[in-house]
N, C-alpha and C positions, 0 to 999 in steps of 0.2 A: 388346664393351667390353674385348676385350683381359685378360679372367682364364684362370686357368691354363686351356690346353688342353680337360681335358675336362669345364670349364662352360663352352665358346666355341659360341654358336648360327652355322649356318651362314648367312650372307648370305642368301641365296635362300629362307630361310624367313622373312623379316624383312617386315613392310610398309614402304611408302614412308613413314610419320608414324614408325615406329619408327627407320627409314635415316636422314633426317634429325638424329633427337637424339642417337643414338650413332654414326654416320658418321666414319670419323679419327678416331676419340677414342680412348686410351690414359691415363687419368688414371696406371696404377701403373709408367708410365715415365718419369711429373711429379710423382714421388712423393706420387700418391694424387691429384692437385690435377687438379678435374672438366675444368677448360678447360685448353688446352695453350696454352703460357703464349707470348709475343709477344715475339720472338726481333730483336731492331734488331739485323742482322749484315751484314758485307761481308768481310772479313778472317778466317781460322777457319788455326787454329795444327794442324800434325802434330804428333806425338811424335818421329816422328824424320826424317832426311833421306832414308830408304828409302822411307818411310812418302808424302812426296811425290815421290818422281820416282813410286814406282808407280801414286798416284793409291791407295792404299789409303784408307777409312773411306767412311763413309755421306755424306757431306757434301763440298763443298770450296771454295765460296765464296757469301757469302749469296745474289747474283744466281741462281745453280744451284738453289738452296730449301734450304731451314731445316726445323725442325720444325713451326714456324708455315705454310709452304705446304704442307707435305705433307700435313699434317693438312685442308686443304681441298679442297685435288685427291682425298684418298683418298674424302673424304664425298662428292665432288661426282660423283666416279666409282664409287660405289656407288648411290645413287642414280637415277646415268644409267643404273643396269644392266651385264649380260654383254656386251654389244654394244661395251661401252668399255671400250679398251685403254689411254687416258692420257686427261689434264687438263692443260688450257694455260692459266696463269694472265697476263691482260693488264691494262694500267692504266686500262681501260673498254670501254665494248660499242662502240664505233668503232675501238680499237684490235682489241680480239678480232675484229671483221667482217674486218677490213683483213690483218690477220696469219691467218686462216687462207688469204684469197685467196689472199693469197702465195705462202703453200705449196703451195696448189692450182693455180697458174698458172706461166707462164714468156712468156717475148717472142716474139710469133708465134701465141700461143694464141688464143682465141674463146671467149668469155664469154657465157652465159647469166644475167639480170637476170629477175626479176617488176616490172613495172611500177609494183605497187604495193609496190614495198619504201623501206625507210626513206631519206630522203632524203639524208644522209648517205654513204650505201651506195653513192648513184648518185653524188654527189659524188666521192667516190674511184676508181669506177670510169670518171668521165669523165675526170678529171684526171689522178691518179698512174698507173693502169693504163694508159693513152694512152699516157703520157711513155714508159713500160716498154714499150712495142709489143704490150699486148693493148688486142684490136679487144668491147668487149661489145655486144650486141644485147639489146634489151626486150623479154620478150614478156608476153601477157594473161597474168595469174594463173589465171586459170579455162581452160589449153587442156589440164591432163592432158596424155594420151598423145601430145597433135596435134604435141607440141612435137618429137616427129622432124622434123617438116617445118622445121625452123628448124636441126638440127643441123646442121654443116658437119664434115667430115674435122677441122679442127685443132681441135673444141671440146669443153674442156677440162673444164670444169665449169658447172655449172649451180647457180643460187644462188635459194633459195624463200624466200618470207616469210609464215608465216602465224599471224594471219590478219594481211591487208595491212596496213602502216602505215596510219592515220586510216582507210580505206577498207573494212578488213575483210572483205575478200573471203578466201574457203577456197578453198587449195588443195588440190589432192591428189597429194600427196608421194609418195605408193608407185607412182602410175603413172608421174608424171616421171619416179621412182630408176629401174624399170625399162628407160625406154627410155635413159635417160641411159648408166647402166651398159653395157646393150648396148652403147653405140659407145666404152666404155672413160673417158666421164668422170664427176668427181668431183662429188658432191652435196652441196651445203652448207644450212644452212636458220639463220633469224634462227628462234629458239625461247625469244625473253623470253615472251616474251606468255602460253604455256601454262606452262611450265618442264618438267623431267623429270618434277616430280609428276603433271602432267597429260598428258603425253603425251613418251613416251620416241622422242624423235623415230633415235636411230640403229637404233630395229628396227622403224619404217617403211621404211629402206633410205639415211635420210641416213649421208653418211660423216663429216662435219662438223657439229656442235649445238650454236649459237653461243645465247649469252645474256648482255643485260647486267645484268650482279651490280649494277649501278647500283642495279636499280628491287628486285624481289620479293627477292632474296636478303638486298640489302643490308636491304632494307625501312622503312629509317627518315629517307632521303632526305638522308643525312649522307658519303655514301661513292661512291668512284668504283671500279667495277670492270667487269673482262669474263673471261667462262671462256669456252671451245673446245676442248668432247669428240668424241673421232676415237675413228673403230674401228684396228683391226689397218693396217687398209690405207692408214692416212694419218697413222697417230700422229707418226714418227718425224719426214717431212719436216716438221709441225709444231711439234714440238718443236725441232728444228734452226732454221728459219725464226725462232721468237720468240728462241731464246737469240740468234743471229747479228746479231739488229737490236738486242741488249741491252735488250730488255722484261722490267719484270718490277714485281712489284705491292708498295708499301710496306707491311711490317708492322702498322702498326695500320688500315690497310686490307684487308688478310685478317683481322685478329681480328675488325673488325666484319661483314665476309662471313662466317665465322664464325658469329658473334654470333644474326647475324640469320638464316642459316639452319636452325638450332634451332631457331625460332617458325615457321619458313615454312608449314610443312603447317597450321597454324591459324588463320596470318593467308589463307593464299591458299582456305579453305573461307569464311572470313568475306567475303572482298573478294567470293569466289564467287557467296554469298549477299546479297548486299548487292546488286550488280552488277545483278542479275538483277530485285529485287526493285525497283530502281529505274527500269531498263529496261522492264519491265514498266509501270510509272506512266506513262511519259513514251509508250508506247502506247494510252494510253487520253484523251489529254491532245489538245483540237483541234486546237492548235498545231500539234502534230508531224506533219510526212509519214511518215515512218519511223523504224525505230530500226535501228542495224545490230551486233548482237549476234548472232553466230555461235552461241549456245545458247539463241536464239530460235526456235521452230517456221515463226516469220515469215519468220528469214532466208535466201538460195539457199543457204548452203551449209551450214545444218542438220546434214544429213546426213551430212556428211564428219566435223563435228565428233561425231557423235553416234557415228561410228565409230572414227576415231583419235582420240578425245580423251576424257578421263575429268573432266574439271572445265572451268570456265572463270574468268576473273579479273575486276576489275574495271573493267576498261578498255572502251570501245566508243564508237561516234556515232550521235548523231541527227541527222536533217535536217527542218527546221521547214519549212512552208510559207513560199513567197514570201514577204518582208516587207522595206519599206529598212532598210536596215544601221546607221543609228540606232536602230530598234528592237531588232536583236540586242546592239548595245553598250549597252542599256536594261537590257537581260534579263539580261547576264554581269553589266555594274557594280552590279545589283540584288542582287546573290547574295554575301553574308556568310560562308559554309563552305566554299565553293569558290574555290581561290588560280589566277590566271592562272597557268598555268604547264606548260612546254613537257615536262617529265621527267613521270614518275607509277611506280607501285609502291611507294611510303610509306603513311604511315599515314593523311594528308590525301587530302583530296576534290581536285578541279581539272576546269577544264574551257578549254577554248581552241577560237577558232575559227579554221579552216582552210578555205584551198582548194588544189589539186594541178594548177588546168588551167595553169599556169608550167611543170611541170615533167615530166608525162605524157605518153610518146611513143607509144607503141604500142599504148594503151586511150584512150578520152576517161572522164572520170568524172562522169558528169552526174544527181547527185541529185536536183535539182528545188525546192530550195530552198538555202538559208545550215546549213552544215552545221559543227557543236560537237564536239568529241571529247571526253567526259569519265571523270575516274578518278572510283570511288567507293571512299572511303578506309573505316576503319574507324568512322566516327562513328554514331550512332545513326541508322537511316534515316527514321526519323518527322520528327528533325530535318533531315536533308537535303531533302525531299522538300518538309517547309514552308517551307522554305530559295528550293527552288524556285519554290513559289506564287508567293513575294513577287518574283523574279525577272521570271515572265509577267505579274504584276499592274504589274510596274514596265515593261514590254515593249507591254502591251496602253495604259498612258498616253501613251507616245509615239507608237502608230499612229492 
């Protein structure tokens, strides 16, 4: 918290619930005032004309960061741990996926995708990376080490998502980084989903640990953001890349990144808790075929989660047994707590249904029924749950 010297506790003795609330924080060089105060700046004056041509002071134009970014990057970089050597602040989690590529690739390279990553992800990579003359390739989420067999001489980086967008399939990210690393490329991973609190994805061996501040950080479903923590080995071309494209993230959308990272370690044990306990119900329920919650004993990739991962969220899908598709638009329209809707990591419930087989190249996804993706928010889960009944009661009239 920034007091003299020898009352300063060293980082590395800190928990992640204590990193988060004093993280960037300096109140006694905001003259005592807890939050660091939210800097609207573009323009920023020298003293004198030496003072700019040298480039002397801390600052030198808002775009560069303010005290208001810095104070976020530094939390956000403490948090992520030793492993991280900067913080790339972007204007959302498509802009952060997109802007770390970048740094990561060049025309002529070869791109590695999971198949089940967010579909946005693939969007950019079919489109804008095309146009730039990188070539990407899909492969199964679940191949680990196999994925040597897909590297080629020019590729460059490899990009993970776990767990899969709607699909939730585990990867395992430390055998990919290995073989990746061997042949010299760059490891990136989409890591909304856990965040650092749950799993510090750059000392699995990611070199990129993208997240969008949109959903858990922001947490109140009112802000658009995206961070991108690099180690040593990728910071700079990062940082270079996003300044160069003139990205950079509005003031009172870093106070509320900010804001909302303060509460995170207690909203994401709740959503944890909640998640699970919901997840749970909807396994015991006839309806359902499956549930696919990775901190489920049920689910394949248990395991992986149980090993790199210290929590989970509340995000997941179920897939119900066969039924017509009026029946499932029976079951959502029936549901009062739960907002259709495509984002999550707020405080709200939501639930949406999906299918991938449009958009799936190199895996098929075949659940075996009409498959929901739902956030569970902060709401009392007794109430979500009856919330539900009335849903399959409203589901089980139309069939």
């Amino acid at each position: 918290m920034n007091r003299p010297e020898s009352g300063k506790l060293a980082q590395a003795d800190l928990k992640l619930e204590t990193l988060v609330t004093v993280g960037g924080r300096n109140p006694h060089a905001h003259h005592g005032y807890v939050n660091t105060p939210v800097y609207h700046a573009s323009t920023l004056l020298y003293q004198t004309a030496e003072d700019y041509l040298r480039g002397r002071g801390r600052y030198s134009y808002g775009r560069r960061g303010t005290p208001t970014s810095e104070a976020l990057e530094t939390a956000i970089q403490e948090i992520e741990g030793p492993a991280c050597a900067g913080v790339a602040l972007l204007p959302s989690g498509l802009a952060a996926i997109s802007t770390a590529l970048l740094s990561a690739l060049k025309s002529g390279d070869h791109l590695l995708v999971s198949d089940s990553a967010y579909g946005p992800t693939r969007k950019f990579c079919d489109s804008t990376l095309t146009r730039f003359g990188v070539s990407t390739t899909y492969y199964d989420p679940l191949i680990g080490k196999d994925i040597a067999r897909l590297m080629r001489p020019n590729t460059a980086a490899v990009f993970c998502e776990a767990p899969g967008s709607l699909t939730f399939e585990m990867q395992d990210i430390p055998a990919i980084a290995e073989v990746a690393h061997a042949r010299g490329a760059v490891v990136l991973a989409d890591n909304t989903w856990a965040s650092p609190l749950y799993c510090r994805a750059l000392e699995k061996g990611v070199d990129l640990s993208i997240q969008s501040g949109t959903k858990y950080i922001g947490g109140h479903s009112d802000l658009m953001l995206g961070t991108v923590s690099a180690n040593q080995k990728t910071v700079q071309r990062l940082k270079d890349t996003a300044y160069g494209m003139g990205l950079c993230v509005g003031p009172d959308d870093m106070n509320l990144g900010l804001r909302g990272l303060r509460t995170l370690a207690v909203r994401l044990a709740r959503h944890h808790q909640s998640g699970l306990t919901v997840a749970k119900w909807f396994e015991q329920r006839p309806e359902v075929l499956k549930v696919l919650h990775p901190a489920l004993p049920s689910h394949p990739g248990h395991a992986i989660w149980k090993r790199d991962y210290t929590g989970a969220c509340g995000l997941f899908t179920i897939v119900l047994k066969p039924i017509p598709e009026k029946a499932v638009m029976a079951f959502l329209n029936g549901l009062s707590l739960y907002g259709i809707g495509a984002s999550w990591g707020g405080f709200e419930s939501l639930a949406i249904p999906f299918d991938v087989d449009d958009y799936r190249t190199a895996t098929k996804f075949q659940p075996g029924g009409p498959s929901i993706r739902f956030h569970i928010g902060l709401e009392d889960t007794g109430d979500l749950i009856a919330d539900l009944e009335r849903g399959f009661a409203a589901m089980a009239a139309v069939r």
